[in-house]
C-alpha angles and dihedrals in degrees: 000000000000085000079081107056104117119210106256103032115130115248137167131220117195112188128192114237085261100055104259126134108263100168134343124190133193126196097225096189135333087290109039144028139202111237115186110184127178108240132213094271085049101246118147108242123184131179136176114247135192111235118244114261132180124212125222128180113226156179141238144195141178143161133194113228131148090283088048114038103160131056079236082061103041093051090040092056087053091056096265131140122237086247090080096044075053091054093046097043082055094055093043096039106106083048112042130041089210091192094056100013108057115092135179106280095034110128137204127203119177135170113212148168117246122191119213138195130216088354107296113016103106107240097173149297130286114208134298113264101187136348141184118198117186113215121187087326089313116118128217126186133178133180129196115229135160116225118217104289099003152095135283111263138158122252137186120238094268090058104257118132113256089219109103129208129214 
């Protein structure tokens, strides 16, 4: 539906010598794109692909000091983006009130999944799989696990689910 090209997507036009459309590709969205090829019977195909993406374990860490006064700030300043402080925040959420409750001193450590294109260019986070955040010398840990049959969710390291209920 070409209703739905958005201005700034990537896309790819291949010509043949003579002019004629050879291949075109459009980045749909950070995961697929549309390739459209002309085939030997010179038909136009096209098919929607996922992008090639490669996965890397890895850690950070943060630490709140007076440069660096939010958890935003703290993960920014160790290259992160603000999507991992949401997914934290989100984890942590039912412990710690991170707009009264974050001082100087107080660290993060997270293990998490990035995803990466063509090699070396960031194209997101996985999830986390396990994080620590030290609050006013109170530690708080939480590790992601799927239980038999269920779904993925964060517990503390006694076993209870860091989700909270009202």
């Amino acid at each position: 539906d070409v209703r739905k090209v958005r201005v700034g997507q990537p896309y790819r036009l291949r010509q043949t010598l003579q002019g004629s459309l050879q291949a075109f590709e459009y980045e749909i969205d950070g995961d697929r794109f549309l390739s459209v090829v002309r085939s030997a019977t010179d038909a136009l195909v096209a098919s929607v692909v996922p992008i090639p993406k490669t996965r890397s374990v890895e850690i950070v860490r943060g630490q709140i000091d007076r440069h660096t006064s939010s958890l935003v700030a703290a993960l920014v300043a160790a290259g992160e983006t603000i999507d991992l402080t949401l997914a934290l925040a989100d984890i942590f959420g039912g412990e710690i009130d991170f707009n009264t409750d974050v001082q100087p001193g107080d660290r993060v450590e997270l293990t998490v999944e990035k995803q990466y294109r063509d090699h070396h260019v960031f194209a997101g986070y996985g999830p986390i799989l396990a994080a620590e955040f030290t609050n006013a010398g109170r530690r708080v840990r939480a590790v992601r696990f799927t239980p038999d049959g269920g779904t993925p969710a964060y517990f503390d390291d006694r076993g209870v689910s860091m989700r909270r209920f009202f």
